[in-house]
Structure formats: structure tokens, C-alpha cells
SEVEX-585322 format. One line per 4 residues: number of its first residue (from 1); their letters; for each residue x, y, z of N, C-alpha, C, O. Coordinates in Angstrom, 2 decimals. Example, Ala and Ser with C-alpha at 12.3 -4.5 7.8 and 13.67 -1.06 7.14 Angstrom:
2
1 = as = 13.19 -5.69 7.80 12.30 -4.50 7.80 13.20 -3.30 7.80 14.24 -3.32 8.46; 12.85 -2.25 7.08 13.67 -1.06 7.14 12.90 0.03 7.87 13.41 1.14 8.04 .
//
This chain:
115
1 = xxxx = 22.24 -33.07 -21.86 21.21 -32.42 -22.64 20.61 -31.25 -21.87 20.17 -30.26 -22.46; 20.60 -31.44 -20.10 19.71 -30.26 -19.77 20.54 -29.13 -19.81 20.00 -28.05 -20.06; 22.14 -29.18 -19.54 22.78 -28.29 -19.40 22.71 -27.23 -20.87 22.70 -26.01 -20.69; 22.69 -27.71 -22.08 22.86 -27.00 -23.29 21.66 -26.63 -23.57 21.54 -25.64 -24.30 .
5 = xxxx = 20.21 -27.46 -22.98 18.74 -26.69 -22.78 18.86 -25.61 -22.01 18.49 -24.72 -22.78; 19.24 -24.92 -20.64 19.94 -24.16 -19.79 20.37 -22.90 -20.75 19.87 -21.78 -20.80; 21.30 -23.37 -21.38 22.62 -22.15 -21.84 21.85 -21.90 -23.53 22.66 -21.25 -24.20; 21.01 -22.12 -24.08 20.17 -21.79 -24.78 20.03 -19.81 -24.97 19.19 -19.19 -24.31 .
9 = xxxx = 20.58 -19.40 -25.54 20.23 -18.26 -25.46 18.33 -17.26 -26.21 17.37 -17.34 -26.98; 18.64 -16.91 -25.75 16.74 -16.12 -26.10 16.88 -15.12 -25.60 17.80 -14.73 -24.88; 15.48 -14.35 -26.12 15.51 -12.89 -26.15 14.01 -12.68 -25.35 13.24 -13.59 -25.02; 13.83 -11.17 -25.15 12.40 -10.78 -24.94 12.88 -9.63 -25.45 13.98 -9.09 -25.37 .
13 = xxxx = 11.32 -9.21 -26.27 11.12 -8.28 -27.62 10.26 -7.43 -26.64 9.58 -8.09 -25.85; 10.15 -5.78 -26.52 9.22 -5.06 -26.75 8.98 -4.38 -27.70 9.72 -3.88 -28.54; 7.20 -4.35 -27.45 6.88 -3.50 -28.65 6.04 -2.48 -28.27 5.79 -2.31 -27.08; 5.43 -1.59 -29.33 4.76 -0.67 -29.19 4.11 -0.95 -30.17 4.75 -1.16 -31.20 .
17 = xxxx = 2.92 -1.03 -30.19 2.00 -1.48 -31.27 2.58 -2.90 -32.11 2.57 -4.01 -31.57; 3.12 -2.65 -33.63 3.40 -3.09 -34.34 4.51 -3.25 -34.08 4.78 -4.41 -34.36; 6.09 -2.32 -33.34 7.16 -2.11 -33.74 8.24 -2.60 -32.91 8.08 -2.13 -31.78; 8.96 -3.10 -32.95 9.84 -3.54 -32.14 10.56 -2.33 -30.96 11.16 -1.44 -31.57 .
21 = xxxx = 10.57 -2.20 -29.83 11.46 -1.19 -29.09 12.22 -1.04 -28.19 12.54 -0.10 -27.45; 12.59 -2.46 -28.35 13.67 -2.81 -27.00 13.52 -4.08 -26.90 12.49 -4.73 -27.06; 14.99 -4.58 -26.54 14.79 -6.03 -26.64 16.13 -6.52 -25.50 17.02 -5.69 -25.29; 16.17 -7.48 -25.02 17.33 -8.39 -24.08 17.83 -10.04 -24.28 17.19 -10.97 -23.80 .
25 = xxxx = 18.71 -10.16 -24.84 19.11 -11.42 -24.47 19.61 -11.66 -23.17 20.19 -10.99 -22.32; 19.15 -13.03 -23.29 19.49 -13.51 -21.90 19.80 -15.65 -22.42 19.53 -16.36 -23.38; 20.43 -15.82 -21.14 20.86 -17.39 -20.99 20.10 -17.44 -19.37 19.98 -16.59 -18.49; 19.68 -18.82 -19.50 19.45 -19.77 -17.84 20.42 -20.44 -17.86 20.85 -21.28 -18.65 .
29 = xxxx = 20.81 -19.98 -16.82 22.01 -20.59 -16.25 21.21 -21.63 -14.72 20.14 -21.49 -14.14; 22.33 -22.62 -14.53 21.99 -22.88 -13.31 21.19 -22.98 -12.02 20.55 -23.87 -11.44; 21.46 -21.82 -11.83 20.53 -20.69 -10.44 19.77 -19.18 -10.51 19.10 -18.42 -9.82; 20.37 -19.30 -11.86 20.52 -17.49 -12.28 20.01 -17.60 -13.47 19.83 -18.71 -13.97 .
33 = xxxx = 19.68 -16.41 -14.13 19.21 -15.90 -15.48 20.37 -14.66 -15.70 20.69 -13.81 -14.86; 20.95 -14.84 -17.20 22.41 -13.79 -17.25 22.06 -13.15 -18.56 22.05 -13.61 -19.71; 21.82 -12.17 -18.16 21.10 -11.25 -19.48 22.62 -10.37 -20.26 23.79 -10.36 -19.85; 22.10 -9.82 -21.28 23.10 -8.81 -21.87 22.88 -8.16 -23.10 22.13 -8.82 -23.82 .
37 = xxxx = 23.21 -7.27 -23.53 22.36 -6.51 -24.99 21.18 -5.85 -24.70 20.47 -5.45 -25.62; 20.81 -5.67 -23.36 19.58 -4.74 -23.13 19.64 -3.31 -23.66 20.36 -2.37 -23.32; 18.56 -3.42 -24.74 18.38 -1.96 -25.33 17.21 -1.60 -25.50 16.28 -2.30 -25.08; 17.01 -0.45 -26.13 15.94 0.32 -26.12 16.13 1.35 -27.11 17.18 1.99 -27.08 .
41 = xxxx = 15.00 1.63 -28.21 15.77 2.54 -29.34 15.26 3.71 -28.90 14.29 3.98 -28.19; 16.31 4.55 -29.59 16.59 5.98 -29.04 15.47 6.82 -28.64 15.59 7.61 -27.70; 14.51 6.71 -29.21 13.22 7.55 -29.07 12.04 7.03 -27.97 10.92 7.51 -27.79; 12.55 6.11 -27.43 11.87 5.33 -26.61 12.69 5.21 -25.06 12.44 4.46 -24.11 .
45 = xxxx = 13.55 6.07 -25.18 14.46 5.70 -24.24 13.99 6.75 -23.36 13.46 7.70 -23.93; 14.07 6.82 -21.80 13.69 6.80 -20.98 12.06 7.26 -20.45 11.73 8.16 -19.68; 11.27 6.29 -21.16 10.28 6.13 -20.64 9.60 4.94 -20.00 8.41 4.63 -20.10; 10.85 4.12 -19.10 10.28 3.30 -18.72 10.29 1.80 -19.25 10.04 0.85 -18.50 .
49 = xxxx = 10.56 1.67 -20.51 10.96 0.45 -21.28 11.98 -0.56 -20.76 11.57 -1.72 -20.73; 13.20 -0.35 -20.37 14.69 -1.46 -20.12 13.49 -1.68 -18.77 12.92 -2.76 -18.60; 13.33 -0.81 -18.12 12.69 -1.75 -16.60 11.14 -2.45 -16.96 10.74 -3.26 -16.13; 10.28 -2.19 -18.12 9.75 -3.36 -17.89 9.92 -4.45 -18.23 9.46 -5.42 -17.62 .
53 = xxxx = 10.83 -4.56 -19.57 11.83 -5.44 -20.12 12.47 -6.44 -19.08 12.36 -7.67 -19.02; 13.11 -5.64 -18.38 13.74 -6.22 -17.22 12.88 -7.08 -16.03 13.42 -8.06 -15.50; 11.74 -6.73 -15.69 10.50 -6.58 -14.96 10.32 -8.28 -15.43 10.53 -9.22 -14.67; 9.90 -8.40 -16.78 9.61 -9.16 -17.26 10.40 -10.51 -17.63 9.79 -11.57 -17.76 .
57 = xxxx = 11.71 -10.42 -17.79 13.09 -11.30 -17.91 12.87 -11.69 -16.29 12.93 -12.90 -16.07; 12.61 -10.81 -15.09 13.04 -11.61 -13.98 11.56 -12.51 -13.67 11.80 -13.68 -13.39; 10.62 -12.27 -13.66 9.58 -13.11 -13.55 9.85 -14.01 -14.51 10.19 -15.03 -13.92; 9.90 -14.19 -15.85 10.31 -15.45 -16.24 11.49 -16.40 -15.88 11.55 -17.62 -15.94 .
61 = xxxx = 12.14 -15.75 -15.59 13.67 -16.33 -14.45 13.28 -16.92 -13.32 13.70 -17.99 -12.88; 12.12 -15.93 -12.66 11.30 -17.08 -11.42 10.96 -18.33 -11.64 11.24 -19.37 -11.04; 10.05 -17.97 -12.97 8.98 -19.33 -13.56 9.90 -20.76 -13.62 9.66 -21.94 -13.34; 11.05 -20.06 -14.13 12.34 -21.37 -14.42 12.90 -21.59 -13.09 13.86 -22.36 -13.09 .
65 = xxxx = 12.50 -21.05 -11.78 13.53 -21.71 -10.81 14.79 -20.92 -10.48 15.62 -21.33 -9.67; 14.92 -19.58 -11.23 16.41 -19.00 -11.25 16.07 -18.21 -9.91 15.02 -17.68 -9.55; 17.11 -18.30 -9.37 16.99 -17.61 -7.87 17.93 -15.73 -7.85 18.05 -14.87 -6.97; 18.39 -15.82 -9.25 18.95 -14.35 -9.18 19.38 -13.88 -10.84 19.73 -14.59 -11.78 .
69 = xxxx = 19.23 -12.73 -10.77 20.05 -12.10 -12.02 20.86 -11.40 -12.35 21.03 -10.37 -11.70; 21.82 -11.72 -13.70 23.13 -11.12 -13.70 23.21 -10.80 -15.04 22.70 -11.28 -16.05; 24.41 -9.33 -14.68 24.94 -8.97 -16.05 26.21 -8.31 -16.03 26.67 -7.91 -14.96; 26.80 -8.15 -17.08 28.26 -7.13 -16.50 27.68 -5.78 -17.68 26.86 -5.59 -18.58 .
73 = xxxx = 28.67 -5.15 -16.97 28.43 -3.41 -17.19 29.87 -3.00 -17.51 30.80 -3.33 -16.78; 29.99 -2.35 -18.48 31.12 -1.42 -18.73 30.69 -0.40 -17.44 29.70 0.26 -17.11; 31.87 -0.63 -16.97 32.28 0.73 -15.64 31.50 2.22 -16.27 30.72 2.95 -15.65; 31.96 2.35 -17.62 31.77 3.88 -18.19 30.76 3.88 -18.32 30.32 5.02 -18.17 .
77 = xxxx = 29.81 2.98 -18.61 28.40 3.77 -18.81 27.72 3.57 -17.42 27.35 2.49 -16.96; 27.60 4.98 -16.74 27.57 5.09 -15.49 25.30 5.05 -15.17 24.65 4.89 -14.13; 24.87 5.28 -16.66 23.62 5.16 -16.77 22.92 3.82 -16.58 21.96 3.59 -15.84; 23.71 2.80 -17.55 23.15 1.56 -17.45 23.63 1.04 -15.47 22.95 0.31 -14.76 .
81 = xxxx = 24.58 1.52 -15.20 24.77 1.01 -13.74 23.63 1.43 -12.95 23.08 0.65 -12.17; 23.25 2.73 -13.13 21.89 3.55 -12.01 20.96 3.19 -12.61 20.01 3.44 -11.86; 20.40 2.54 -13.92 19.70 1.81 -13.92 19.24 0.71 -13.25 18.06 0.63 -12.91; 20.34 -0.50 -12.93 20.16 -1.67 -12.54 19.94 -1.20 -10.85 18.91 -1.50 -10.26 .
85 = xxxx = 20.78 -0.63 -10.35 20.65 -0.19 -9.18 19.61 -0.04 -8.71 19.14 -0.79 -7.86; 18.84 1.36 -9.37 17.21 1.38 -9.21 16.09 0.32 -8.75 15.03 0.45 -8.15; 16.82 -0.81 -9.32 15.95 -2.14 -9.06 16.46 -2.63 -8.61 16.53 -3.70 -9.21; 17.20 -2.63 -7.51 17.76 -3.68 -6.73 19.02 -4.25 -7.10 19.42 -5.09 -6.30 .
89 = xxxx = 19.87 -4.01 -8.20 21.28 -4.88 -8.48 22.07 -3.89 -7.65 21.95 -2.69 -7.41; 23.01 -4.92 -7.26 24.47 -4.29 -6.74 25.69 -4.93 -7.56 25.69 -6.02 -8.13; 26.47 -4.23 -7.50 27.96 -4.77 -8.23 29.03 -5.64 -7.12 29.61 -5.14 -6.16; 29.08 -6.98 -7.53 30.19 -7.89 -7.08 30.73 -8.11 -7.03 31.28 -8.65 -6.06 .
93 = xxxx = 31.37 -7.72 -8.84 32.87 -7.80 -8.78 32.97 -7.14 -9.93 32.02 -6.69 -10.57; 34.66 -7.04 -10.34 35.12 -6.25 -11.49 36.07 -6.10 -12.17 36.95 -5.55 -11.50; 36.39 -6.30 -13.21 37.44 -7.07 -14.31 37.38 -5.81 -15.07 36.55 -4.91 -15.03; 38.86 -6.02 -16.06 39.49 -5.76 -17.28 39.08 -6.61 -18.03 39.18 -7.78 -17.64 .
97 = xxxx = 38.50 -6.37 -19.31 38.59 -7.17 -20.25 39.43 -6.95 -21.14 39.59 -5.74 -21.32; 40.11 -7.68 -21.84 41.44 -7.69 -22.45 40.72 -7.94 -23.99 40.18 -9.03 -24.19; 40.72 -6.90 -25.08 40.16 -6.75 -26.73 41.00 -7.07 -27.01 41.87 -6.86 -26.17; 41.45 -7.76 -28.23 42.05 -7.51 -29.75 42.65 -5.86 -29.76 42.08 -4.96 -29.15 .
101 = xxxx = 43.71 -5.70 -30.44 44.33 -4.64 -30.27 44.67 -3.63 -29.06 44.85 -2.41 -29.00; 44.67 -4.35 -28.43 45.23 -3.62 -26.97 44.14 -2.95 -26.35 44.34 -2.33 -25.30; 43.02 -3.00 -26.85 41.75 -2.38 -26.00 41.57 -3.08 -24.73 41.61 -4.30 -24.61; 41.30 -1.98 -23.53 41.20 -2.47 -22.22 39.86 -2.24 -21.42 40.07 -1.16 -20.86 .
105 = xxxx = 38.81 -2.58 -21.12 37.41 -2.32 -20.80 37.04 -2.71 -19.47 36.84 -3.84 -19.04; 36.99 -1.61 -18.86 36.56 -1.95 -17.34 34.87 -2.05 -17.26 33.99 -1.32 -17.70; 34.83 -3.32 -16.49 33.42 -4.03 -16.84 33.22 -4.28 -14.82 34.12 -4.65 -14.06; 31.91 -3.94 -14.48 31.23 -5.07 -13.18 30.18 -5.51 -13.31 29.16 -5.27 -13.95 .
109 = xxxx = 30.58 -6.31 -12.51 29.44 -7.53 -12.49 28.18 -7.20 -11.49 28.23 -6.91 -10.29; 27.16 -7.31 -12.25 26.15 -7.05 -11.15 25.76 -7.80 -11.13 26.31 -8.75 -11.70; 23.89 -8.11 -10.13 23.51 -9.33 -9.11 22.12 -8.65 -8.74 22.21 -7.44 -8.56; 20.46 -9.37 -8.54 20.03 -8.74 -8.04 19.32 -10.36 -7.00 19.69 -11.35 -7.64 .
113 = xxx = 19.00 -10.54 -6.49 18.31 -12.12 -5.86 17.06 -11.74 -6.02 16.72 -10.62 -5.62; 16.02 -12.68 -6.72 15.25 -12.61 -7.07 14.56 -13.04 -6.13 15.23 -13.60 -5.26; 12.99 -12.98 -5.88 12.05 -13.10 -4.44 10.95 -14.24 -5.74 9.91 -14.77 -5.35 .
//
């Protein structure tokens, strides 16, 4: 039972007033908190939003005991990588993902250890 309490997926919503403007899923895992779908809508985008989003996913990751956080990154979007970076993630490792119709997606894995 605790393990499928764990792998539970959930989100954190920002807003701006009334409106929704960015949001992250994430799973507790284990040791870790493993986020993915971090966005931010277009008009809101770089002012600061994915990092408090983020800000906020890892303090609750503390609260639970998670000692680090993870996500994978398409290689190509070289933005979301200098994002995570900024705050401390580094990349660990790094795969092909193999699509439906021969699509091939270079993805790494990032990591940040949480304090």
C-alpha cells in the first residue's frame, strides 16, 4: 500500500490572481521526488515562474523525506536544461528514447540533492 501511496502522481498549480500559470507534475518516489510536464504559459514565461514552481515542489519533497530531485530533458531543448542547471541540477545520464514510428529522442537525466 505505501509503495502505490509513493507513486501517486500530483501536481502544483500556479497562479496569478484567479488564473492558472504554470503547473508540474510530479511522483514520490522512494528517496526522490520525479517531476515532469513543468510549464508555464506563454505570457508568463520568463518571469520567474518554473523556478518558483520548482522552489516549491522541492520543499515539499523535503517535507516527505525525499533527499533529491529528478527529471529527464529532451537534449534539444537546451532552455529547459539551463534552467535546471541554474538551480543546482546536473545531468547523469542519457538515453534514446525509442517512439512509435521510428521517432528517436535524445533525453538526460537530471538530479539536484536536496539540503
Amino acid at each position: 500500500m505505501r509503495k502505490a501511496m509513493e507513486e501517486r502522481e500530483q501536481a502544483i498549480i500556479a497562479f496569478h490572481e484567479t488564473l492558472p500559470v504554470g503547473m508540474v507534475r510530479f511522483i514520490l518516489r522512494s528517496d526522490a521526488v520525479y517531476f515532469y510536464r513543468l510549464s508555464v504559459i506563454p505570457e508568463k514565461q520568463g518571469h520567474g515562474i518554473a523556478k518558483i514552481i520548482l522552489n516549491n515542489l522541492e520543499e515539499f519533497a523535503r517535507e516527505n523525506g525525499k533527499n533529491k530531485a529528478v527529471c529527464r530533458v529532451r537534449k534539444n531543448v537546451e532552455r529547459n536544461i539551463k534552467l535546471y542547471q541554474s538551480i543546482g541540477f546536473h545531468i547523469f545520464d542519457h538515453e534514446t528514447v525509442h517512439k512509435s514510428g521510428g521517432i528517436n529522442i535524445e533525453v538526460v537525466s537530471m538530479q539536484k540533492k536536496l539540503k
